[in-house]
C-alpha positions as CSV (number, residue, x, y, z in Angstrom):
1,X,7.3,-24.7,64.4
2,X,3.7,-24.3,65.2
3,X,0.8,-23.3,62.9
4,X,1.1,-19.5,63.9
5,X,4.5,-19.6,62.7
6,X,4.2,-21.3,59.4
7,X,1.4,-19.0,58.3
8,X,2.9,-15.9,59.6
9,X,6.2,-16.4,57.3
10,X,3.7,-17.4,54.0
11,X,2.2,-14.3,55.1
12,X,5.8,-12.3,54.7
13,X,6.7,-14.8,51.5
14,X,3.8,-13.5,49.8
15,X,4.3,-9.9,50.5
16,X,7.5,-10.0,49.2
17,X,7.2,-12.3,46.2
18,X,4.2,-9.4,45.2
19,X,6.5,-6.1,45.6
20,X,9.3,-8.7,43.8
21,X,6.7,-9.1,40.6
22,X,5.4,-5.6,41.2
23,X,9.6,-4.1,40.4
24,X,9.7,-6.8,37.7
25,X,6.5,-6.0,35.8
26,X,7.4,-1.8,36.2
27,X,10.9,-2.5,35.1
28,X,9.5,-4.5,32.4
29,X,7.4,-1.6,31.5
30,X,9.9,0.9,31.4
31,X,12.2,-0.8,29.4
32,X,9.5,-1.2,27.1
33,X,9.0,2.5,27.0
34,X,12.6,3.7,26.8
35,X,13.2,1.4,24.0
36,X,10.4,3.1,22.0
37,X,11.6,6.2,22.9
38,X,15.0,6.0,21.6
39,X,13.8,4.3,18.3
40,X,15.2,0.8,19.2
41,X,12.1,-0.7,18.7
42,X,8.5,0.2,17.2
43,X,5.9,-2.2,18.6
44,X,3.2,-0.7,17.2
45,X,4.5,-3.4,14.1
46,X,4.4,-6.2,16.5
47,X,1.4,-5.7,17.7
48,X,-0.2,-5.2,14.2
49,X,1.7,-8.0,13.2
50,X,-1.3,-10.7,14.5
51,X,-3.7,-8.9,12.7
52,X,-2.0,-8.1,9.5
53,X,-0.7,-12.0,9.2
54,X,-0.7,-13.0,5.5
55,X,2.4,-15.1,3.3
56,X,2.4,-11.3,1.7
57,X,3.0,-9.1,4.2
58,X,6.3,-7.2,4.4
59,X,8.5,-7.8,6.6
60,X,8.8,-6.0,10.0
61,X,12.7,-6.4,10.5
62,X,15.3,-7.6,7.9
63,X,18.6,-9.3,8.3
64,X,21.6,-7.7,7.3
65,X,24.8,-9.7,6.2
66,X,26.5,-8.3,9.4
67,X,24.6,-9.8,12.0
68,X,24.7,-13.5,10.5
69,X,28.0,-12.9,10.4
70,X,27.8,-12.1,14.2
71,X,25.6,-15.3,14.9
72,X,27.7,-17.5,13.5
């Protein structure tokens, strides 16, 4: 393989790895978005959560007795 070749396929890998993190990060994003939609999730708490982080802050999500039954 000559030079030409070599950079001519790091030229096609990096296109590809880009659109590959470009459908990651938008399928990231809209997973993100759905699960706010439907209520799943509100991470408007998480994200307060570094600036509200005292011993006596509430808690953002308790534990019920069914899912430690589930973990274990």
């Amino acid at each position: 393989m000559d030079m030409q070749t070599i950079r001519e396929l790091q030229g096609y890998g990096f296109f590809f790895f880009t659109v590959f993190l470009v459908i990651v990060l938008y399928s990231y994003y809209y997973h993100l978005y759905k699960s706010e939609k439907t209520a799943r999730r509100n991470y408007e708490k998480y994200s307060n959560l570094a600036l509200n982080d005292n011993l006596d802050s509430e808690i953002l999500e308790s534990v019920s007795s069914d899912n430690t039954k589930k973990e274990s």
